[in-house]
LUMVEXPA-138441 format. One line per field, with one value per residue (C-alpha): y, z, x. Coordinates in pm, 1 decimal. Layout:
// residues N
c2 c(Y;...)
c3 c(Z;...)
c1 c(X;...)
END
This chain:
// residues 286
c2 c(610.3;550.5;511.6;771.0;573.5;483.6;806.3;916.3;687.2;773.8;1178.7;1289.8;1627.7;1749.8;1556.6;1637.3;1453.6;1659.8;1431.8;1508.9;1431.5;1119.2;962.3;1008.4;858.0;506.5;506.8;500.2;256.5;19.8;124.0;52.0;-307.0;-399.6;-251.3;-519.9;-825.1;-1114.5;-1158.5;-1372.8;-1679.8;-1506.7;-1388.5;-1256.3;-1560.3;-1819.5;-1777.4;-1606.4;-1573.3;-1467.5;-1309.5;-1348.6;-999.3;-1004.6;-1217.3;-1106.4;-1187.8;-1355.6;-1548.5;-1419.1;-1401.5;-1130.3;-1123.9;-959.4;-1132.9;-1058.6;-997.0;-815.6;-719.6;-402.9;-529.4;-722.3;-411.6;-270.0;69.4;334.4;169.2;-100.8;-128.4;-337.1;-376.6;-384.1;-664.0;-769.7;-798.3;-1131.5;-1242.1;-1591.9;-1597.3;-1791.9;-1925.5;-2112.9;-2139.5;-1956.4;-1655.9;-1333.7;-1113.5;-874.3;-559.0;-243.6;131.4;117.3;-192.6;-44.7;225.3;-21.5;-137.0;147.4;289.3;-23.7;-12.9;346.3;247.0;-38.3;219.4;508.9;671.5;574.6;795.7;865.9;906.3;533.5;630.9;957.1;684.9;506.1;797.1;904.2;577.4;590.7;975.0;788.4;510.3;758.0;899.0;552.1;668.6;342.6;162.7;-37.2;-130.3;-502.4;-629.3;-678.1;-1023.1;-1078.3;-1431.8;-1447.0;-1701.3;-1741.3;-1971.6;-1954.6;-2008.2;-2185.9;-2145.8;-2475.2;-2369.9;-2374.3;-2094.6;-2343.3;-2224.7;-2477.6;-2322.6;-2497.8;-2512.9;-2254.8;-2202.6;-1891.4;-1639.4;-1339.3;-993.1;-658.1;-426.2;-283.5;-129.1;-274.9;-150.4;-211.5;-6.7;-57.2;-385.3;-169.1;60.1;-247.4;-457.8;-160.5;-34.5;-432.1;-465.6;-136.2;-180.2;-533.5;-693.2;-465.6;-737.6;-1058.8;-983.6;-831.1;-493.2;-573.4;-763.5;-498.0;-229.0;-432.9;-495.0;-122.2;-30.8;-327.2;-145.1;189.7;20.1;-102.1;259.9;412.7;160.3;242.1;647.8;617.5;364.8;631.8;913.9;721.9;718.3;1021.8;1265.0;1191.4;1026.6;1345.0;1264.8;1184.9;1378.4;1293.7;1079.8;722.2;617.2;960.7;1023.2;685.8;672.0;1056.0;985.4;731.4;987.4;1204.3;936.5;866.3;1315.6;1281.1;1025.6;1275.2;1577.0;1716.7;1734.6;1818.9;1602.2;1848.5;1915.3;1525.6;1510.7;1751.7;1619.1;1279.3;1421.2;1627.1;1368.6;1055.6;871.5;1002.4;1245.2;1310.3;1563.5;1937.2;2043.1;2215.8;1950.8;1719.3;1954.5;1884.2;1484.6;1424.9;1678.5;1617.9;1340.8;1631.3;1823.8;2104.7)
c3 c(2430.8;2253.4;2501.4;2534.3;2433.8;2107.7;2063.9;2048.4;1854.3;1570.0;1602.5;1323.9;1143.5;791.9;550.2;215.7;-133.9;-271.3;-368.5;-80.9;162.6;367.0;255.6;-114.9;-79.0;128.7;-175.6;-431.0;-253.0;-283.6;-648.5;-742.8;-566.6;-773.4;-1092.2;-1005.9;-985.8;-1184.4;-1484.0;-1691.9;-1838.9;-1676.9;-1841.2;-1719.4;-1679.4;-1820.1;-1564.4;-1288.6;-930.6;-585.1;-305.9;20.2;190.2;487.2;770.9;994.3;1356.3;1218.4;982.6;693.9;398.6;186.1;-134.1;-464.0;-809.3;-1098.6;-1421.6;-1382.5;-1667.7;-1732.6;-1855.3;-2100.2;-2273.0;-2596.9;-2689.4;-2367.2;-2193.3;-2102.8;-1741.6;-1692.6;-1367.5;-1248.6;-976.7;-751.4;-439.2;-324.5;3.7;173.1;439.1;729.7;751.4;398.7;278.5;-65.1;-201.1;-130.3;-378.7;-613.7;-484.0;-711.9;-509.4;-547.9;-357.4;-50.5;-41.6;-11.9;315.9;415.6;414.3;570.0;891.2;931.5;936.0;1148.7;1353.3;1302.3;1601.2;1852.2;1889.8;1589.7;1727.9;1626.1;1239.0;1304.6;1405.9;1056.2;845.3;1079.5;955.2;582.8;633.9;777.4;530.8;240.7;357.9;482.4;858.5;1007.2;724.8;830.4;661.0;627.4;658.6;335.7;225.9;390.4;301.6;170.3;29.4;-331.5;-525.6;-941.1;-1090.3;-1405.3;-1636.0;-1844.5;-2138.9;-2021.0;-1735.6;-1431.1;-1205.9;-1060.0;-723.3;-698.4;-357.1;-174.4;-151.9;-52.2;-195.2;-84.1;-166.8;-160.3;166.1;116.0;338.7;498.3;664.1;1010.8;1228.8;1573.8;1722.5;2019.4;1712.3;1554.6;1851.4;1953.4;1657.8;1574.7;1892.4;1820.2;1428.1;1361.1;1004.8;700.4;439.6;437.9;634.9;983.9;977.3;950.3;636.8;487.7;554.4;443.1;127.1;82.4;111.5;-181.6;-381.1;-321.1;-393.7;-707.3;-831.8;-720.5;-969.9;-1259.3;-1248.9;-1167.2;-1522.0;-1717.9;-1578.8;-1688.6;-2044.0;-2115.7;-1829.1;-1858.2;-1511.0;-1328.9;-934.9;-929.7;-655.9;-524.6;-780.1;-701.6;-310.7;-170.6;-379.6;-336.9;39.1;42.1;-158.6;95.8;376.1;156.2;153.8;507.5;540.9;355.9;620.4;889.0;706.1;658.2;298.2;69.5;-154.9;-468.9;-391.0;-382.8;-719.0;-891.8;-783.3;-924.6;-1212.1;-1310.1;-1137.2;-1317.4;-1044.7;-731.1;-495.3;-224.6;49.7;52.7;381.4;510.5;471.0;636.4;948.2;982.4;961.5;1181.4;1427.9;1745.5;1562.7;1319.5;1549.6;1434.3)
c1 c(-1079.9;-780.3;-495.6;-249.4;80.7;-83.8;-185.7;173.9;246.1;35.2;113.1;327.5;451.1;377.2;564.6;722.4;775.5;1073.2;1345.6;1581.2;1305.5;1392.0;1054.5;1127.7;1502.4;1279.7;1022.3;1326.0;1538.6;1232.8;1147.8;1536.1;1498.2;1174.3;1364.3;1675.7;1439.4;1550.8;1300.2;1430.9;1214.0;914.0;621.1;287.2;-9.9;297.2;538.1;545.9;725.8;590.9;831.8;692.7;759.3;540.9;365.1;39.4;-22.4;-351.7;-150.7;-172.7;75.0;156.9;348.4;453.6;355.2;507.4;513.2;207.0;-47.2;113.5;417.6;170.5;60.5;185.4;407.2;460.3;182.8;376.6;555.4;801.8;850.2;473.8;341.0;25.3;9.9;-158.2;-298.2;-275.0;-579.6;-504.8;-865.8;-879.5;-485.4;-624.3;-595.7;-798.7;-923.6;-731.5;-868.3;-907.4;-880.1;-1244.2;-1278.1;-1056.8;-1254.4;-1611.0;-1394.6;-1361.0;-1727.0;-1837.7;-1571.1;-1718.7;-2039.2;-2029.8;-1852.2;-2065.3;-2223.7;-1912.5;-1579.3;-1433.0;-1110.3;-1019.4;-1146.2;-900.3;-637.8;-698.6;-670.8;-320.5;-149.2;-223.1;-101.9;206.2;208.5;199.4;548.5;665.4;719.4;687.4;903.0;1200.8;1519.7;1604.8;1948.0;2134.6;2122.8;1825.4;1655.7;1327.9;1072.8;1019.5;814.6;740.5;378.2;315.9;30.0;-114.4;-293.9;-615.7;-528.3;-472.9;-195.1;31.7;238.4;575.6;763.3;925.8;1296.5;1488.1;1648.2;1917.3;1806.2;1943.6;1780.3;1406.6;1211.5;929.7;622.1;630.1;339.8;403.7;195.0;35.1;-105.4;-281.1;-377.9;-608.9;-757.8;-756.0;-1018.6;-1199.9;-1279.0;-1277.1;-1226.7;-1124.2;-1296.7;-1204.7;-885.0;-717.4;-573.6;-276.6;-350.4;-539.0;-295.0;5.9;-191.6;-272.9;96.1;210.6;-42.0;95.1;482.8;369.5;240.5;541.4;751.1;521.2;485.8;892.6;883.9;706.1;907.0;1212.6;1094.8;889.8;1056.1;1435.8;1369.4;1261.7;1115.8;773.5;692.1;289.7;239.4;219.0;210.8;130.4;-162.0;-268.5;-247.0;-397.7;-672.2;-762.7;-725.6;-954.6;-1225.9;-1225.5;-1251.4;-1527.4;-1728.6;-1589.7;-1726.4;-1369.4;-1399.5;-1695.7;-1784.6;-1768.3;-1375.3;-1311.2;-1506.0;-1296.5;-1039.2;-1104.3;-1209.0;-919.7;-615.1;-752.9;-876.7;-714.0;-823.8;-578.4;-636.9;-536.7;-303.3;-601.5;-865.4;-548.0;-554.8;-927.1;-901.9;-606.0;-677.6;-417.0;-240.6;-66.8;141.0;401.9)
END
C-alpha cells in the first residue's frame, strides 16, 4: 500500500494552461532560456553541444543536444531552437536510446503488465506525476548564474562523433524537475525498471521531451500566430496523452475515444477532465 506521506505528496488540484497560469509563466521561462542558447558555429550532425541538466540517484546523466534535426529542415518546417534529450546509463558509460512517444508508451505497457494483477494504486501514482509533470508542479527554479557542464560534439565525415571534455558554463535560471525522492524511492521499489533505465531516468527523460515540444509549437506560433500562447499544445498534451494511455490499461478510457483523438490531434491523445477524474481517483482533490 502506498504510504500515506507519499500519497500526499502526489495529490494535486486541477490545473490550467491559460497564459497567466503559474504553470504556463514556468514552461515559458524555460522556452525563453532554450531560445537564448548560444548557437553560433554549431550545426546539426557537424557540431553540436550537450548541457548537462540533470543527475539520477542510479547515476545516470541527462542532457540537452542541440542543434537538433528540426532545425535541419527546409521553409516553416524548420525549428530553430529544437534539441534531444540524451541519456548516460550508469551501467555502460554510453548512451541510451533516442526514444520516440511510441517507444515510452511500449514502457509503459510493459511496467503495467509486469504489474498487472497487484494494486494499482502505484500505476495511479505514475499517471498522478505525469499529471503533475504536465503543469510542472514539482519544477524548481535554479539560482541565476548557476554553473553547468557543457561539452561540444564533432562529426568526421564518415558520421563518427568525437565528445570533447567538459567545462562549465553560467546560465540564466530554468526550472528543473525535481519530484520529491520519497515519491521515487517507493514507486522505484514497487515498479522496477522503466526500459533500460530507473525512474528517475525515465521520467527526467520524458519531461526533456516534453521541454523540447514546448520550444517548437512556441517557434511556430512565433511565425505563423504573431506569437499567440500555445496553450495544451506541446508539454501538456504530451504528458496527458501519456496519462491517457496508462487510463486506457486502467479501463478509464475507451479505446475508441483515445483513437479519435489520435486521429484528429496528429498523434496525441491527452485525457478529457472526466476520464482524468477516473485515473487519478484520490490523488485529484478540489
Amino acid at each position: 500500500m502506498l504510504a500515506p506521506a507519499t500519497r500526499e505528496l502526489l495529490k494535486t488540484t486541477l490545473q490550467s494552461n491559460r497564459k497567466s497560469s503559474d504553470s504556463s509563466k514556468r514552461r515559458l521561462v524555460n522556452i525563453e532560456w532554450v531560445e537564448i542558447l548560444q548557437r553560433g558555429g554549431l550545426k546539426f550532425r557537424q557540431q553540436e553541444k550537450q548541457i548537462l541538466v540533470a543527475s539520477t540517484k542510479a547515476g545516470e546523466k541527462l542532457f540537452i543536444q542541440f542543434p537538433g534535426k528540426e532545425t535541419a529542415l527546409p521553409g516553416d518546417r524548420q525549428r530553430p531552437w529544437d534539441f534531444r534529450p540524451k541519456v548516460e546509463l550508469a551501467s555502460s558509460g554510453g548512451y541510451g536510446i533516442d526514444f520516440s512517444f511510441s517507444h515510452i508508451w511500449d514502457i509503459l505497457v510493459d511496467v503495467f503488465k509486469r504489474h498487472a494483477g497487484r494494486d494499482d494504486i502505484y500505476i495511479r501514482a505514475l499517471a498522478s506525476i505525469f499529471y503533475r509533470m504536465a503543469f510542472m508542479c514539482d519544477h524548481c527554479i535554479t539560482p541565476d548564474g548557476i554553473a553547468l557542464q557543457t561539452r561540444c560534439l564533432t562529426y568526421d565525415s564518415a558520421g563518427v562523433c568525437q565528445t570533447n571534455s567538459f567545462t562549465k558554463e553560467s546560465f540564466p535560471p530554468l526550472y528543473i524537475f525535481s519530484p520529491p525522492d520519497a515519491v521515487l524511492d517507493e514507486l522505484s521499489c514497487v515498479l522496477g525498471c522503466f526500459g533500460n533505465m530507473s525512474l528517475e531516468a525515465f521520467l527526467r527523460y520524458n519531461d526533456l521531451l516534453a521541454w523540447n515540444e514546448d520550444c517548437k509549437y512556441f517557434y511556430r506560433n512565433r511565425q505563423t500566430k504573431n506569437g499567440e500562447w500555445i496553450k495544451g499544445a506541446g508539454r501538456c498534451n504530451n504528458m496527458l496523452t501519456h496519462t491517457s494511455i496508462i487510463g486506457f490499461m486502467l479501463d478509464n478510457v475507451n479505446i475508441s475515444d483515445m483513437a479519435m483523438r489520435f486521429a484528429r490531434n496528429k498523434g496525441v491523445s491527452a485525457c478529457s477532465t472526466a476520464e482524468l477524474k477516473e485515473i487519478l481517483g484520490d490523488f485529484l482533490t478540489g
